[in-house]
Structures are given as C-alpha cells and as structure tokens.
N, C-alpha and C positions, 0 to 999 in steps of 0.2 A: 670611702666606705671600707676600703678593705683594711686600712691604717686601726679605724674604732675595731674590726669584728678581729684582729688580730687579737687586741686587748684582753677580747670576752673568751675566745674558745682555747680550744690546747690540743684539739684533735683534728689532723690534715692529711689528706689523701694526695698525692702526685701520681698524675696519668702520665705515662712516659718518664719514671724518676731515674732512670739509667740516663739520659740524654744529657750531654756535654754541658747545656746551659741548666738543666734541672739540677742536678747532681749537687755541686756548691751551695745552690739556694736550698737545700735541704737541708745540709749540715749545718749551716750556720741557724738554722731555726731548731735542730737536731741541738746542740750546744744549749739553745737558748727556753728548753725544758718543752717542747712541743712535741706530744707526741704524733708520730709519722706514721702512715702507712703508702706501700705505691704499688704499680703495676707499670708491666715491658713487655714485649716480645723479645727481645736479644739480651742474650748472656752479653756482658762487656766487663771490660773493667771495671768502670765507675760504677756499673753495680753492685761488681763486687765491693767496692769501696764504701757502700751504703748500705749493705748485707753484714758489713764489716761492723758497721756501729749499732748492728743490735737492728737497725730497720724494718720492719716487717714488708717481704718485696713478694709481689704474687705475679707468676709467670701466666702471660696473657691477659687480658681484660674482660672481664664481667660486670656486670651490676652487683653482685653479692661482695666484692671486693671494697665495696665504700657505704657499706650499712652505718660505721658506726663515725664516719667522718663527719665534720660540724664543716667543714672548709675543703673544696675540689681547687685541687690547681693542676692546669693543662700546659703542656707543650703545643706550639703551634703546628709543628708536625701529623698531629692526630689528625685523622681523620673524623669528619663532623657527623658519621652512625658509629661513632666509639658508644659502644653498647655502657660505659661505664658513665660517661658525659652525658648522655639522657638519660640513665637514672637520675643520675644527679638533678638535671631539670627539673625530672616528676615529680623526686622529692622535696625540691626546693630548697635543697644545698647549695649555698653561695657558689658559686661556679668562676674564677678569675685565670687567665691567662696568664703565662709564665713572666712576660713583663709588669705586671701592674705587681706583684709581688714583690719580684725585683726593687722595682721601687719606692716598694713598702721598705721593703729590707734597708734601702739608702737612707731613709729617714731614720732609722736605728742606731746611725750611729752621729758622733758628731761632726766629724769630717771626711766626708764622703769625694772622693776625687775621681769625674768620670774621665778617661780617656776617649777622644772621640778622632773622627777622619774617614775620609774613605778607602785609605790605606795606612796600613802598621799599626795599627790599633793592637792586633795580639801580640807582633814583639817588642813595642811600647810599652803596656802593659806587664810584659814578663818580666822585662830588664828594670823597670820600675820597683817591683816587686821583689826581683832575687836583691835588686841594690838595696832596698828597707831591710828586708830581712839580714840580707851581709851589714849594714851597721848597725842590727842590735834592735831596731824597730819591730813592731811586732804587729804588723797589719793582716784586717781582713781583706780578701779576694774574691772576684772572680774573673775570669780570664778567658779567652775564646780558644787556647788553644793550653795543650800542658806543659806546666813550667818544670822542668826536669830535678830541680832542689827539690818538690815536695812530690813529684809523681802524678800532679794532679795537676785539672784548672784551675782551683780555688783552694782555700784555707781558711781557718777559722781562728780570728788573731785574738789577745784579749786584751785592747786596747777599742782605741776610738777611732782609730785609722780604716778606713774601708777603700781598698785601690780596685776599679773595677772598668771594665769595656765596656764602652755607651756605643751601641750601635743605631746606628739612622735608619737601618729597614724600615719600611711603615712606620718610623718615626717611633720607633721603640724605647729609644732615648729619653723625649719626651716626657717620660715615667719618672726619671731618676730625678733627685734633689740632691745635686753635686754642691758642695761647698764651696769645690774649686775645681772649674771645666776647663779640659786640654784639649786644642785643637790643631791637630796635626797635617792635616790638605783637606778641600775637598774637590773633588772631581764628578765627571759626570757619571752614575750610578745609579740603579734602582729607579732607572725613569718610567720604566714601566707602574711606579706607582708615584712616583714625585709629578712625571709629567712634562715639566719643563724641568730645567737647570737652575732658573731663577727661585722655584717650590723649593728645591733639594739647599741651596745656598740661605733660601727663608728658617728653614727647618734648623739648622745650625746656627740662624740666630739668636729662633727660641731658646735651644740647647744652653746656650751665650750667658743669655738672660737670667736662667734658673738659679746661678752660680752670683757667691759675691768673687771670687779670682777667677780669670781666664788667664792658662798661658793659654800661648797660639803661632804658628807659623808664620812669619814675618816675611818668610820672602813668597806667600801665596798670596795671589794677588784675589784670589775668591774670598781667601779667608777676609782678609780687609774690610772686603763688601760685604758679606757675613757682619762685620763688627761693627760698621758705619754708625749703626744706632741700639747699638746695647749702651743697658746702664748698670754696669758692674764698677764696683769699689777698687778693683786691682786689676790691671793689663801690664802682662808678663812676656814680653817675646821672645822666640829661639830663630837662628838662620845662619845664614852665610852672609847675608850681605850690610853693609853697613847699615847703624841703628838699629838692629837687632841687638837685645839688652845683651842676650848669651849669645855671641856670636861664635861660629866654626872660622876658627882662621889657619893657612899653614897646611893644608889637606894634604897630605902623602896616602901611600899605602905599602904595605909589607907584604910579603907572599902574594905581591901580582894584586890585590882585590880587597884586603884588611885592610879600613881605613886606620889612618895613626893623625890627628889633629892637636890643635888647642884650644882650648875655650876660653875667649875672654867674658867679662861680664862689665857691662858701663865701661870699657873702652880697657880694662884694666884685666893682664892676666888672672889667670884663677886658677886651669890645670890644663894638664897634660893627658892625652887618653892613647889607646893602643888597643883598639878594638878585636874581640874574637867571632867576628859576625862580620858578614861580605857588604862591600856595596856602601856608594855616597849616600844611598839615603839611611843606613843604618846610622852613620853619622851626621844626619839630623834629628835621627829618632833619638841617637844618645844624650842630643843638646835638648832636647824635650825632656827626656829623663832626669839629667844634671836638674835641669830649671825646678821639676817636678819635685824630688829629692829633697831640694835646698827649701822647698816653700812647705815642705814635708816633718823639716826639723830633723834630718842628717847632718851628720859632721861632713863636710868636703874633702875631706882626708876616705873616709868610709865611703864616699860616694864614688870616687876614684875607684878604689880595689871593686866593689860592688858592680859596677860599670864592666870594667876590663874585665873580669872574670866571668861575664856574661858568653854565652855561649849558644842562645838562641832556644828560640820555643820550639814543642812539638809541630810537628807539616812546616818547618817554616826554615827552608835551607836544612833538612835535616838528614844529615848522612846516615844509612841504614848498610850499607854493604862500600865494602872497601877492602879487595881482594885479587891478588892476580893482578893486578894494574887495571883492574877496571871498579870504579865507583859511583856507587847507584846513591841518588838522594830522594829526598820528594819536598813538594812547596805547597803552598793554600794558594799561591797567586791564582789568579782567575778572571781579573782584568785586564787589560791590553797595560798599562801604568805597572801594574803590579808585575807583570814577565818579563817587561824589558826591563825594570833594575833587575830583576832577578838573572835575567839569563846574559845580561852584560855583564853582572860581575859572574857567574860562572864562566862565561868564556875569557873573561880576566886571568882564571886561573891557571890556564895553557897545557889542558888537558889536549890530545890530538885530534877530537872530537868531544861537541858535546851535541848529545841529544835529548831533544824537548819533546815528555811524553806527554800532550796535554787532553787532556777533556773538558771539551766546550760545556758552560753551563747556563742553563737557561736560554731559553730561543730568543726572548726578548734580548737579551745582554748580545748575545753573536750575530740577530741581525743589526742592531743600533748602531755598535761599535765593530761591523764586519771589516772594515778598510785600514783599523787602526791595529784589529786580531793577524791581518796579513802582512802589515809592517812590521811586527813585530815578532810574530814567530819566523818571519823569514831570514830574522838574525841566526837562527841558529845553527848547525851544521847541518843537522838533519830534526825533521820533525815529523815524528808520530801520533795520530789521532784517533781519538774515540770517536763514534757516535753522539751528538748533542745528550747531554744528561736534562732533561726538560724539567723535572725537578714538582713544584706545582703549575705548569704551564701547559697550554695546549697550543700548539704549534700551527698556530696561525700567518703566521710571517711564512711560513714554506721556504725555511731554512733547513740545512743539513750538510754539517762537515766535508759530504766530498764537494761541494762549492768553495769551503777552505783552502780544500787540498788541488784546488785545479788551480789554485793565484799561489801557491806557496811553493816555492823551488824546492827538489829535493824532499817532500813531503809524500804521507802515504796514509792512510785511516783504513780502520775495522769495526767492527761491528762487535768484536766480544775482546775481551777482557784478556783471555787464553788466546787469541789470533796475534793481539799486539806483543802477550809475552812470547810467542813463540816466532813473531817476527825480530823482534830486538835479541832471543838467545842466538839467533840463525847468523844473524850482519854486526853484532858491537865487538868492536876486535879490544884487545889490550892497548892500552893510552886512552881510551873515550870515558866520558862523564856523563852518565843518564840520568835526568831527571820527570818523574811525573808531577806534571803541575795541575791544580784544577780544585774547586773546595767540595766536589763530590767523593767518590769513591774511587777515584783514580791511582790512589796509593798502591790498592789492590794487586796494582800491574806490578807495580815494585816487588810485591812481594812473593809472586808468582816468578816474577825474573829470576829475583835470590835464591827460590828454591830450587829452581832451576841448576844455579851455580853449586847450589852447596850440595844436590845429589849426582855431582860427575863424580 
C-alpha cells in the first residue's frame, strides 16, 4: 500500500525526524521532490542537517503540526498518546512506521544491498560505503551509525546503488527488497521477541529469500542452517576457513591489535590489506566488504585503498580524548559477542589498564545472556557499571547490575551518570584506556570524563 500512495501524494510529515534512522529516509525522499514537514523534542545534529535542507521542523508535537500532510511516518520510539499520531488516526492520514518506508525506499532503487547480522552490521556497512564512495561509485545510504567522510549516517547518491543496514529487530528487515542480502553472523539476540533461536535463524532465511545474491559468512555455522533452503540465483561466501570463495589467510597484526591479512578468492591470490580498525572480526567484516564491493562493480585496486583507509564508524571503537597518557573511547557493543572482540583487541593494545565502562541494556538481554555478560566483562582490568537502561522493558526478570557486579572481579556500579564520572576521574591513572560500551546513552559518561580532563 504505501509503495501505490508514495506514487499519488507529495506531502509527508515525520514524527521524530531528528532520529538517527529518520533523518536519511527523509533526505532521500527530500531529493526526490516530496515535500516534508517533521517534529522532535531535541535539538541534535541530524536535525540540524534536515533544518539544513530547507525542512520545515516543529519543536515538540501537536496535532496542528500535520494539517496539511497527505502521509504520517513515525519512529518506533514514540510513544502510542503522541498527540500528533492520533490526529493522524482521526483524520485518517495514512499512518506507517519508519520501516515499511524504508522499504518502500529499497524498492526505488535498482539495486538495493541489505547488510544484515547480529553483529557489525554498522561497521560493515560504513567501510562498504567509504570503499564505493573511495572508488568513484556513487551510492545511496543508510547506516546505523555515522560514517565520518560525510558527517552523517546516510547520503543521497545519484545512481542506482542503495547500500543500507537490514536489521532483525521485530524482523524489521523483512521490509526491505535487497537485490543482494549480506550475511554477516547470527547469534542469539532479541529473544525477547524471536523467542527461540531456531525463530531468530528462521527470520534470516526469509531475509535470504528476498534477494537474488546472498553473500554470507561461511565459517557461521547458523548461518548455513539459515541457508539450508533458500532459493537465490547467487551464493557468495567470505571466512577463514577453507572453501570460503574470499577467504582471510596469513592473519598477523601491526600495533598489537590492527589486523594485516590476504585475501584470496577461488583459492587464487587477489590482495593484500593493512587494516586501520582493531580486531579479528574486523577482518572478516573486511572480507565481507571486499566480496560486497566486487559484486558492487569497483575496481579491486580502489577496493584496496578504500578498505585500508577505513577508519571506523561513529560509537564504534571511537577515540574521543587522547591526552596526558590517558585515552578515552566509546563502542555500540552491548552484547556479551560484541565486548569481548571489542575489549580483547583493546587490551591487545598494551595500555597499563583498560577499563570497561558498560551499560547494561534491556532487562531481557542481561538476564538471558547474564553468565556470558560475567565472562566476559571479567576480561577486563577493571569494570564500571550503570544501572540496567530498561529501555521499552518492564523489569520483570528482577535483574539489576549490582548482581553483575557481585560475579565480576574488580567491578563497581552507580546509579548516575555523574557518580561513574567522578569515580573514573578520582582512580584512571596515566597508561589506562577507558572505554564506555553500551548502545544506550552511555557515551554521556565519556564526555563528562573529558570535561572533566580539559577543565584542570
């Protein structure tokens, strides 16, 4: 339905059009002559970036904000007495959710490439991205996290290329009509609404399905079962281990923790890479990349530099202070999978400490995966914790961080935001590496730390 009434109208309201996944999908319907109007509560960037293009943006939500909309599109975020959303009803303004848009959007172009996984989907997706754009390509985006070349998650290319992050939440994925779907792991995740593992591994069948090309992860043994019985025109694999088309062979690392490999392809060299991003699994995200690229229609010479000059996405290993011998970063990780690459290769890097500032998300995620959150933060030197960030959850499970922190060596939790900064300014000496991990608001801490540092 909402593919036909795109056709017919030209006038579109966005509830929440500041938010990270709103923002992209506006501009590119912004480009494509529709006029826009939206509403937010926070000032941010990406507003400004949609303020920028002439947007019409109304601070706070009302009914009188969408009089003259023919088409409501919402963020999942809202809440369901968004006084703007039941106009909408009354009036009987098409009313869609930020994915079925999205999806719309995928059909606009003609080859639409989803990125999918339950990890590295946004620095998949980034290095994808910076790599087309570094050889000359000219694709559209959208991306879960900001890619530092353009300042932003998304772009608006003028081609037929559309590179975008398929995520599995509530099977949100499901939406998009990828030409050619990328599957990167999956893991256990989001059971609170998949349920079992066997649902969540079904769901990226479909995904499978949608597409005439899958690449996919070859040494995931889920993924497999995922692919058992799709019927797609092209299977493309990336890994380490043999029979992987693109295989990683030859693994070293430079500076402790930058992988440096080779890639072959059908058994036969192809190149050489020299990563600027930490971690074994970035060097499988690369060989996704590579595969991705080449099926993309890059030069393999351009794919190369594009690759190595990768530098990594917003929240995602990203250094923010580096000063005095102490270096603050922050990550999106938030899964027990997702921390331990990440804090393996930080303590790769032979800082004299590193500490792991994390915040627990969602009640369901911390108690499901509680046993796998204590092996793994307990890598670290020391670890500091939030209060569970419940997020849309009511804390049924009768979980709570100081349970974390009674199994985890060397760990301590608070309750505010300002407690943890002013425990980390009090104990990080010169040689430590602090990172806050967590895909809530945890950053925050970071940057409470840094100011910290920059007004002695």
């Amino acid at each position: 339905m909402i593919d036909e009434l795109l056709n017919e109208i030209k006038r579109i309201h966005f509830i929440g059009i500041g938010g990270s996944g709103m923002c992209p999908l506006a501009e590119i319907l912004h480009s494509k002559g529709y006029i826009l109007t939206g509403s937010d509560n926070n000032e941010s960037d990406t507003l400004n970036r949609i303020k920028n293009l002439g947007i019409k943006v109304y601070m706070g939500h009302s009914a009188d904000n969408i009089q003259d909309a023919q088409m409501i599109i919402y963020t999942a975020a809202i809440m369901q007495d968004n006084p703007e959303l039941n106009a909408a009803i009354e009036m009987r303004i098409p009313t869609f959710e930020r994915s079925k848009l999205f999806g719309a959007i995928s059909r606009k172009y003609g080859n639409t490439i989803g990125i999918s996984g339950t990890h590295g989907k946004t620095t998949t997706t980034a290095m994808i991205v910076h790599t087309l754009l570094s050889a000359g390509l000219d694709p559209s985006c959208v991306i879960g996290g900001k890619l530092t070349d353009i300042n932003a998650n998304g772009r608006v290319g003028s081609g037929d290329l559309f590179v975008c992050e398929a995520c599995e939440f509530k099977d949100t994925f499901l939406d998009l009509s990828p030409r050619c779907a990328v599957i990167l792991n999956i893991d256990e995740d989001h059971l609170d609404y998949f349920k079992t593992f066997d649902n969540l591994r079904h769901s990226f069948t479909k995904f499978a399905n949608l597409a005439q090309t899958v690449i996919f992860n070859y040494d995931d043994e889920d993924v497999h079962l995922a692919l058992q019985n799709v019927k797609v025109k092209e299977l493309i694999s990336f890994g380490f281990n043999d029979g992987a088309d693109y295989q990683v062979k030859n693994l070293a690392y430079h500076h402790g923790a930058f992988p440096e490999f080779d890639i072959y392809f059908n058994k036969e060299f192809l190149l050489h890479l020299t990563l600027n991003v930490t971690g074994k699994h970035n060097a499988l995200n690369a060989a996704a990349a590579v595969a991705t690229c080449v099926y993309a229609g890059a030069d393999i010479n351009e794919i190369k530099k594009g690759i190595e000059s990768f530098k990594g996405a917003g929240r995602r290993f990203e250094t923010l202070y580096d000063k005095n011998g102490i270096r603050i970063a922050d990550d999106y990780a938030h899964h027990p999978a997702e921390l331990e690459v990440t804090i393996d290769a930080a303590m790769a890097l032979g800082y004299k400490r590193f500490w792991a500032v994390f915040q627990p998300f969602t009640y369901s995620r911390t108690a499901l995966l509680f046993d796998d959150f204590v092996r793994v933060l307990s890598k670290a030197d020391r670890c500091v914790m939030t209060e569970i960030m419940g997020s849309r959850e009511v804390n049924t499970y009768n979980i709570y961080t100081s349970q974390l922190a009674e199994k985890i060596p060397n760990s301590v939790w608070f309750n505010t935001f300002e407690e943890v900064a002013d425990y980390l300014y009090k104990n990080v000496e010169k040689g430590d590496f602090v990172m806050t991990m967590g895909c809530g608001d945890v950053y925050k801490i970071a940057k409470l730390l840094i100011k910290k540092y920059e007004s002695e």
